[in-house]
N, C-alpha and C positions, 0 to 999 in steps of 0.2 A: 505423456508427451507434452513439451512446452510450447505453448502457443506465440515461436516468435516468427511468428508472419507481420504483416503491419502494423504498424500500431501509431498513435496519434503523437507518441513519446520519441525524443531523441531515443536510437537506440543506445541502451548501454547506461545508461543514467542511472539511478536510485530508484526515480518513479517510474521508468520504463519497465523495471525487472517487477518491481513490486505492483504494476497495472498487469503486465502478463501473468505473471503467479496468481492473481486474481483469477483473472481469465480464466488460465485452466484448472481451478476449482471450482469454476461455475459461479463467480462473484466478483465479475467483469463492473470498474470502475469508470464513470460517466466520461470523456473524453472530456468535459470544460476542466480537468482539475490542474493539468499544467505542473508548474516546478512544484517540488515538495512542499515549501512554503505556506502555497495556498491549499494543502489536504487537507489538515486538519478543519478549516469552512468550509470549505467544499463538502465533504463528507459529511457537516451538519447543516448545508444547507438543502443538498440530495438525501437528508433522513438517512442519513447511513450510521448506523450505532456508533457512538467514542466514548471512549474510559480510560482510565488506567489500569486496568484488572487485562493482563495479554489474555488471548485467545487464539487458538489454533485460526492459523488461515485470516489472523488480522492483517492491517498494518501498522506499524511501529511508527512513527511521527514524533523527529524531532525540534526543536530549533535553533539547535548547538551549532548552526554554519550558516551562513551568508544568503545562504537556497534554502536552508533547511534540511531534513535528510526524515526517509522515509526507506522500509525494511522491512518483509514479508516475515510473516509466525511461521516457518516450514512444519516442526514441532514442537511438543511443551514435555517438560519434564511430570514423572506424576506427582510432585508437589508444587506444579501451577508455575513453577520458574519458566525461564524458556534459555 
């Protein structure tokens, strides 16, 4: 079930889908993270692991727009693509 009850996110956004998707895998993201933009520090400044290596149930952090853009791992292929 997806956890879109409240959330601190416009809904419908990049970061809104991918703070719920968190959520309901039990890896609910700090409410200070805001536009996509700011994920990627935010995330290292909460100790929250980033790399380039995907991982199930990450998020994807880009900054190819204006906001930035951010995208949940639903699944991975089993040679580690996604």
């Amino acid at each position: 079930m997806l956890a879109l009850e409240v959330s601190h996110l416009d809904n419908g956004w990049c970061a809104w889908w991918a703070d719920r998707r968190r959520a309901d895998v039990g890896k609910p993201i700090p409410a200070n993270f805001g536009n996509a933009c700011n994920w990627i520090r935010a995330a290292q400044r909460a100790d929250i692991p980033t790399g380039t290596t995907p991982q199930l149930h990450a998020v994807i952090y880009t900054n190819s727009a204006c906001w930035g853009h951010v995208a949940f791992v639903e699944e991975m292929n089993e040679d580690g693509s996604i």
